[in-house]
C-alpha positions in Angstrom: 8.6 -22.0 -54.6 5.7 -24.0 -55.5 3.6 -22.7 -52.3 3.3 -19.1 -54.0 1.3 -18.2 -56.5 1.9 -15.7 -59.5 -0.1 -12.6 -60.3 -2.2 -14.4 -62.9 -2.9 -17.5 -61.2 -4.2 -15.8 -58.3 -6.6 -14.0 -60.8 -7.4 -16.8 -62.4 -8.3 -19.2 -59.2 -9.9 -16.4 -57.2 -12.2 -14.8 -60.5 -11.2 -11.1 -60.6 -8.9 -9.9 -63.1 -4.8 -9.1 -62.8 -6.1 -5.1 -63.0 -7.8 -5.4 -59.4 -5.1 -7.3 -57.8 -2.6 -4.9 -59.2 -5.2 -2.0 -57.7 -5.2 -3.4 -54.6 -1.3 -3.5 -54.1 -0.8 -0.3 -55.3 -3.7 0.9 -52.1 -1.7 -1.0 -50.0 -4.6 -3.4 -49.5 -2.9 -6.5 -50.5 0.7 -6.7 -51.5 2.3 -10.5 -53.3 5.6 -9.8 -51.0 7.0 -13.2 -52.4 9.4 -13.7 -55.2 9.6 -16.7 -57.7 13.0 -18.2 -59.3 12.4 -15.8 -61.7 12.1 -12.7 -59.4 8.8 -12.0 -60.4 6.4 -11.0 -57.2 4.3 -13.5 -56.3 1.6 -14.3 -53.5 2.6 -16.4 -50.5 0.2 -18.6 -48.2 -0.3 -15.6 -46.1 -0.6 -12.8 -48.9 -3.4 -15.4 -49.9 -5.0 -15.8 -46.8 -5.3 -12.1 -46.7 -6.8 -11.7 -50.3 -9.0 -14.2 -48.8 -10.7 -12.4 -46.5 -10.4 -9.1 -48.6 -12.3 -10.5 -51.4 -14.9 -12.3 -49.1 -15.6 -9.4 -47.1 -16.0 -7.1 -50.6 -18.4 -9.7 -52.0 -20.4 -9.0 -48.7 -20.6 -5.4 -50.2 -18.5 -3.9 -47.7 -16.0 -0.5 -48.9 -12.1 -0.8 -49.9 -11.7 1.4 -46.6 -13.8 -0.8 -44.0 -12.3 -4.1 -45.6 -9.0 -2.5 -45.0 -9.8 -1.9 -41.2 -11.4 -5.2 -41.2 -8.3 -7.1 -42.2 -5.7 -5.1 -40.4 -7.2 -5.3 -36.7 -4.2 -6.7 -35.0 -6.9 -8.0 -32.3 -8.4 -10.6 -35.4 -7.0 -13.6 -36.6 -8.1 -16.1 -39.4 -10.1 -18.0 -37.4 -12.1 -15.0 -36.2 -12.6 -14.2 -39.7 -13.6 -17.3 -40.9 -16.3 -16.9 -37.9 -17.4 -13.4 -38.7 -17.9 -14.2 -42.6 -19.5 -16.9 -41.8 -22.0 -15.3 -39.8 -22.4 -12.4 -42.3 -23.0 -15.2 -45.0 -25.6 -16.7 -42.6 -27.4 -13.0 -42.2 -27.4 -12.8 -46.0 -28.5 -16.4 -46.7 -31.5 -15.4 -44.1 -32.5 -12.1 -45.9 -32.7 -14.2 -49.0 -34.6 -17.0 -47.4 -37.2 -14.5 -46.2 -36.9 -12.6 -50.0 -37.9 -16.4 -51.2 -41.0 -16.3 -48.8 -42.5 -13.4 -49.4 -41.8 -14.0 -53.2 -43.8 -17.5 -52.7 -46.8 -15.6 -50.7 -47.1 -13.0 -52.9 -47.7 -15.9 -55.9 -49.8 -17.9 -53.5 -51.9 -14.7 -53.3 -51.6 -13.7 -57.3 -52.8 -17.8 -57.9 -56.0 -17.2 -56.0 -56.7 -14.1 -57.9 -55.2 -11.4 -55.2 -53.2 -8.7 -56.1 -50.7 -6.8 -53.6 -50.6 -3.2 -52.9 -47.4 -1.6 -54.2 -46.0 -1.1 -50.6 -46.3 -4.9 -50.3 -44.1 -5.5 -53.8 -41.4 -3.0 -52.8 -40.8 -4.7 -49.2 -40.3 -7.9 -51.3 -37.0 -6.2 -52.4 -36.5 -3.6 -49.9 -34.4 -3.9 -46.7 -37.5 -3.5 -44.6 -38.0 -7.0 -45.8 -35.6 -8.7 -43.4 -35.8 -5.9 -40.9 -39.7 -6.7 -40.7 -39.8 -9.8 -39.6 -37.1 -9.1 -36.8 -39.1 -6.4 -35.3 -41.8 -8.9 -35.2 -39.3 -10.1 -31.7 -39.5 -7.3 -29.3 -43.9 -7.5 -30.4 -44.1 -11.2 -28.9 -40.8 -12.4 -28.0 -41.2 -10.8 -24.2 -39.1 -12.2 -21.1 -41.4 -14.5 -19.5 -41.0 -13.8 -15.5 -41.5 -17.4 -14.5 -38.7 -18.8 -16.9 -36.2 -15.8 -15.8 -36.4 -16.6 -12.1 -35.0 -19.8 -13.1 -32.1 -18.6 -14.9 -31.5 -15.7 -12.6 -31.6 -17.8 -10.0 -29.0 -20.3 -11.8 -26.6 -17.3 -11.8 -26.3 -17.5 -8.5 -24.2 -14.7 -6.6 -22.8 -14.0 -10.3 -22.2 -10.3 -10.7 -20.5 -9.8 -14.0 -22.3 -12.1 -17.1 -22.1 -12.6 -20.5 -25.0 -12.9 -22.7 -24.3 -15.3 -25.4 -26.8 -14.8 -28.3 -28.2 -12.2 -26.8 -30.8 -11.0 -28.9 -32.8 -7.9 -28.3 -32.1 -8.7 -24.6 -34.4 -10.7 -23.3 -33.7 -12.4 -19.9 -30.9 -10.0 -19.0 -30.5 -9.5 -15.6 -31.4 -6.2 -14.6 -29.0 -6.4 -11.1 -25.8 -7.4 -13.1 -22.7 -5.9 -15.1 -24.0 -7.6 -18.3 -22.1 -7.8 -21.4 -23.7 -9.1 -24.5 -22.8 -10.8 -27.2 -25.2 -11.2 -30.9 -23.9 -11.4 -34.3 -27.2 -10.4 -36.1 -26.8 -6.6 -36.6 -30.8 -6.5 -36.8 -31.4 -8.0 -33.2 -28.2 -5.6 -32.2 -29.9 -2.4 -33.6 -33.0 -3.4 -31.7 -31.9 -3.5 -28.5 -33.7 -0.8 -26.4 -32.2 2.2 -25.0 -30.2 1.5 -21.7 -29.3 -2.5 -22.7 -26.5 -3.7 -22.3 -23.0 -3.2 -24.2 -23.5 -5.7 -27.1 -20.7 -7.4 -28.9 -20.6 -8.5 -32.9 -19.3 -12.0 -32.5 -20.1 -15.9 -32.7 -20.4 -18.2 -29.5 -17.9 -20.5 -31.1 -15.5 -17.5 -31.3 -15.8 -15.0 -28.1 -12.9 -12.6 -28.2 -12.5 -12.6 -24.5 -9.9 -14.2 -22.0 -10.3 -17.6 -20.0 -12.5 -16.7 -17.4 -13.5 -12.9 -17.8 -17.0 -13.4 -16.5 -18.7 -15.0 -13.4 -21.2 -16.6 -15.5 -22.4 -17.1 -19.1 -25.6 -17.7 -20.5 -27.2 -18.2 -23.4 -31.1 -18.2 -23.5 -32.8 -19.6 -26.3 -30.2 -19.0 -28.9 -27.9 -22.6 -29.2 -30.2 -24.2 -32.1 -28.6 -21.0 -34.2 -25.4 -21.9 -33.6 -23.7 -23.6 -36.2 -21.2 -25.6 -34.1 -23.4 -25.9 -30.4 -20.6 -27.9 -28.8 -17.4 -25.5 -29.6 -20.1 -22.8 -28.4 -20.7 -24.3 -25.2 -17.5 -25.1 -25.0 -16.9 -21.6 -25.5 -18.8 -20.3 -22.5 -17.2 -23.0 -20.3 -13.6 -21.4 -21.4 -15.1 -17.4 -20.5 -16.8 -17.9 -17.3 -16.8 -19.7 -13.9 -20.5 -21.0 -14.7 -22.6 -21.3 -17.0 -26.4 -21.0 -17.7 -28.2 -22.1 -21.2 -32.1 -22.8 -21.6 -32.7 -24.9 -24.6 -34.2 -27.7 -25.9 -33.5 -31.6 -25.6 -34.4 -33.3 -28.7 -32.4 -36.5 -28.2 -35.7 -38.6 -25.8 -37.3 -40.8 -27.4 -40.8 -40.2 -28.9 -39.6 -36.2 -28.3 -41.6 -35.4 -32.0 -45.0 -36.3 -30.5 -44.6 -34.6 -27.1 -46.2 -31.2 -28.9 -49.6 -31.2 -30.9 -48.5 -29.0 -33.8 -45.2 -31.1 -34.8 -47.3 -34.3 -33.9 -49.9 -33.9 -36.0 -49.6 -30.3 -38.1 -45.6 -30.2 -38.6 -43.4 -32.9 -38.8 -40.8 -31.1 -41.2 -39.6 -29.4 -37.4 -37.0 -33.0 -36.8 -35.8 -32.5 -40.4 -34.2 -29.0 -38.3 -33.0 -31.0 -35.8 -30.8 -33.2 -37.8 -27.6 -33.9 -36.4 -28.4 -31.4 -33.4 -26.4 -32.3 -30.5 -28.1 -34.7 -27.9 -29.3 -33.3 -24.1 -26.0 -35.5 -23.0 -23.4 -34.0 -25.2 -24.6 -30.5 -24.5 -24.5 -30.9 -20.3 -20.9 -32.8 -20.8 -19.8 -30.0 -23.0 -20.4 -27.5 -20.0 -19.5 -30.2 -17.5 -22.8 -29.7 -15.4 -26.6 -30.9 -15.8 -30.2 -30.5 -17.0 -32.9 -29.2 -15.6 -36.5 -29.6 -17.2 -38.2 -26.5 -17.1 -41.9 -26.0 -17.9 -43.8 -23.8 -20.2 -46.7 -22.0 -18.4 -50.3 -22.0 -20.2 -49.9 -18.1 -20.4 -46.2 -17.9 -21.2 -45.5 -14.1 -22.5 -42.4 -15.4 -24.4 -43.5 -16.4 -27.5 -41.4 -19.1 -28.6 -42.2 -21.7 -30.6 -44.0 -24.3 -28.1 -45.0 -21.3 -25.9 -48.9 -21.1 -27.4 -49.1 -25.0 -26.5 -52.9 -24.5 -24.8 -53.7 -21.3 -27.2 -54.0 -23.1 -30.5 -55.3 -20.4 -32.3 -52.2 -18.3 -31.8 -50.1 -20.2 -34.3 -53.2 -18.8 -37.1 -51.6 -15.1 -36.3 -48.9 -14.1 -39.1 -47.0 -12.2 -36.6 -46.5 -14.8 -33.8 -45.0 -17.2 -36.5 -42.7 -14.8 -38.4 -40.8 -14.3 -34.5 -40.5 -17.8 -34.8 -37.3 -19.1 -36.7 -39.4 -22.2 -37.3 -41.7 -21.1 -39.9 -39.1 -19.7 -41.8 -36.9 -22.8 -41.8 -39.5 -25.0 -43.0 -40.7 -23.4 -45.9 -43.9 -21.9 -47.1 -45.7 -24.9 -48.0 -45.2 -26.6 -45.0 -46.1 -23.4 -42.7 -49.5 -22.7 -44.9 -50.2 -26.8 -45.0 -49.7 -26.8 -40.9 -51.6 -23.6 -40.5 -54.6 -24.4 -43.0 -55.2 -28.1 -41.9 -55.5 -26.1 -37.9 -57.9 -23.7 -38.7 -59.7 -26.3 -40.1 -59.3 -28.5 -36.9 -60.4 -26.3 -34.1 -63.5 -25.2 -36.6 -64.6 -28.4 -36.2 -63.5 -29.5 -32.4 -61.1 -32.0 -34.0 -58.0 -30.1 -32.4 -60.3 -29.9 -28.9 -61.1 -33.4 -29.1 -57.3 -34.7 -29.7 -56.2 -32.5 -27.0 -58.9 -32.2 -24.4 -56.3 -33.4 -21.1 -54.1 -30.2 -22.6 -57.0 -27.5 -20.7 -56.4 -28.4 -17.5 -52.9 -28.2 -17.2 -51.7 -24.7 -16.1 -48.3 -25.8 -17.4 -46.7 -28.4 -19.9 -43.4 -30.3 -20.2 -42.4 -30.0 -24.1 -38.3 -30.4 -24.0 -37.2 -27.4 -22.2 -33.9 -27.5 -20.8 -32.3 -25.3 -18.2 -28.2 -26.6 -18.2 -26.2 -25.1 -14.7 -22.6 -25.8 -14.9 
C-alpha cells in the first residue's frame, strides 16, 4: 500500500489544504478511490495523476467547470496533457517575458528623464500587453510569394495538408483542404476570416492518426518547438510528405554569415544552443535540404529578411514581430539597435557591407526540408 497516498500527505506534498481536496471529491472532481490497511481512502498513482493535472490547469487560472471538461475528455491522455500545460506555461512565461520588457523600457525611459502617458503604464499590466506585440505579425509578417512557390511547389499533387505551427496563416495554400494546427491562442484568434480550421495542439503531440494528411508542413515555426525532432518526427508519423522551411545553424562560421549577429548581435547563438543540426532535422523526416534564398525585398519580415534594408531593424514594430528581440533581452536589443543607428549615420555599416547592394538576393541559412 505504500504507492497510495493519504488525504494529508497529498495536501501536504501538492501545497493546498485537506479542505480543497475534500471539496473537490465531494464535486466529483477528484475522488482518493484507494484504501489503506487501515481502510482509510487514500489516493492511488492515477487519482494523483489526475490531481495532477487538475491542480496545474487551476493554477493556469482556468474554472472548476473547464478543468473538469479538461480532464475528463476521453480523447486526452497524460501525455497530451503534459503537452498542453506545457504549452500554456510557455504562453504564460512569454506574457511575462514581454511584462519584463516593457517594465525595463519604461525605466530606460524614466532614467533619461521621460515619463509615459497613462495608456502606456496600464498596457504594462493589461492583456493588451502580450496581445500587442502579436498583432504586430499580420502588420509585417506577410507571405512572401517567392518563398511560397517553393513550398507549394514541395507539396506537390498534395491535396489535404496540415499546417504545423501555423500561425496567423501565412503560406497556406489557398488550393488545398488545409487543416491547421497552433497552440498560441493569440496567433489562433488572429487568423483572418475564411482561414483555415485551426487546432490547439503541439507538433510533438498532433492528435491525429498515422497518415491522415497528404502532406505536412511547418513554415517558420520549428525553432519554437521545444522538442524539434519528436515534432518532425511527428509530421513524418501524420502525412505521406513533409515540407518545413527553417533554418540551419549547424555550418561552420553560420554566426557571421548575417551582418546584424556578426557584428550588432551575437547573443542570437546563445538561442540556438543545443538546436538540432541541418542533418538530424532532414534524417528525422527521412528526406533533404534545400537552401533557399531571401530576396532583397522579401515582404515576410522575418528576422534575416531586412538583410539589404538596414535601417528596418531601427523600426520598433518590425522587431517586436520578431521572437528574436524578445529572447535576447532589452539590453542586448537597444545595445544592437543604438551601436546601428550610429553605423549607417556615419557609412560605417555601408562600408562593411558595400558587396551586400548588388545582390538582389542573399544566402543566410534558409532551409527548405522535402521528405
Amino acid at each position: 500500500m505504500e504507492e497510495h497516498l493519504t488525504v494529508g500527505r497529498v495536501a501536504e506534498l501538492a501545497g493546498v489544504s485537506v479542505r480543497t481536496l475534500h471539496h473537490y471529491d465531494e464535486i466529483g472532481l477528484v475522488h482518493p478511490s484507494a484504501r489503506t490497511a487501515s481502510g482509510y481512502r487514500a489516493y492511488s498513482p492515477d487519482d494523483v495523476e489526475r490531481l495532477r493535472e487538475v491542480l496545474a490547469y487551476r493554477r493556469l487560472g482556468f474554472g472548476l467547470r473547464e478543468v473538469a471538461d479538461l480532464v475528463d475528455d476521453p480523447n486526452t491522455d497524460a501525455v497530451t496533457h503534459l503537452h498542453r500545460l506545457r504549452s500554456l506555461l510557455l504562453e504564460q512565461r512569454d506574457r511575462a517575458a514581454a511584462t519584463v520588457t516593457a517594465i525595463d523600457r519604461e525605466l530606460t525611459a524614466r532614467a533619461m528623464g521621460i515619463r509615459t502617458t497613462p495608456e502606456e503604464q496600464l498596457k504594462v499590466f493589461g492583456a493588451q500587453l502580450y496581445e500587442a506585440i502579436g498583432s504586430a505579425y499580420p502588420a509585417t509578417r506577410r507571405t512572401e510569394p517567392r518563398i511560397a512557390a517553393r513550398i507549394w511547389e514541395a507539396l506537390g499533387d498534395a491535396r489535404t495538408v496540415l499546417n504545423v505551427g501555423a500561425g496567423t496563416g501565412s503560406y497556406e495554400p489557398p488550393d488545398r483542404e488545409v487543416t491547421a494546427v497552433e497552440p498560441s491562442a493569440v496567433m489562433r484568434a488572429q487568423r483572418p476570416p475564411g482561414a483555415a480550421p485551426c487546432v490547439a495542439a503541439s507538433a510533438e503531440c498532433l492528435p491525429f492518426a498515422d497518415q491522415s494528411f497528404d502532406a505536412a508542413m511547418a513554415v517558420s515555426t520549428v525553432h519554437h518547438w521545444p522538442d524539434p525532432i519528436a515534432g518532425l518526427r511527428e509530421l513524418k508519423r501524420v502525412a505521406r510528405r513533409v515540407v518545413v522551411f527553417t533554418y540551419d545553424a549547424s555550418t561552420t562560421g553560420w554566426l557571421q554569415r548575417f551582418w546584424l549577429t556578426r557584428d550588432y548581435l551575437p547573443e542570437f547563438a546563445d538561442l540556438l544552443v543545443g538546436w538540432p543540426s541541418l542533418a538530424d532535422m532532414t534524417r528525422a523526416i527521412g528526406g533533404s535540404a534545400e537552401p533557399v534564398l531571401i530576396p532583397w525585398d522579401c515582404t515576410d519580415g522575418f528576422f534575416e529578411a531586412h538583410w539589404r534594408r538596414p535601417e528596418s531593424y531601427l523600426d520598433e514594430h518590425v522587431r517586436r514581430a520578431v521572437s528574436v528581440w524578445t529572447r535576447v533581452g532589452p539590453q542586448a536589443e537597444q545595445r544592437a539597435v543604438n551601436m546601428l543607428r550610429d553605423d549607417l549615420s556615419c557609412g560605417r555599416w555601408a562600408e562593411r557591407n558595400r558587396d551586400l547592394v548588388a545582390l538582389d538576393a542573399a544566402e543566410l541559412g534558409l532551409r527548405l526540408l522535402v521528405a
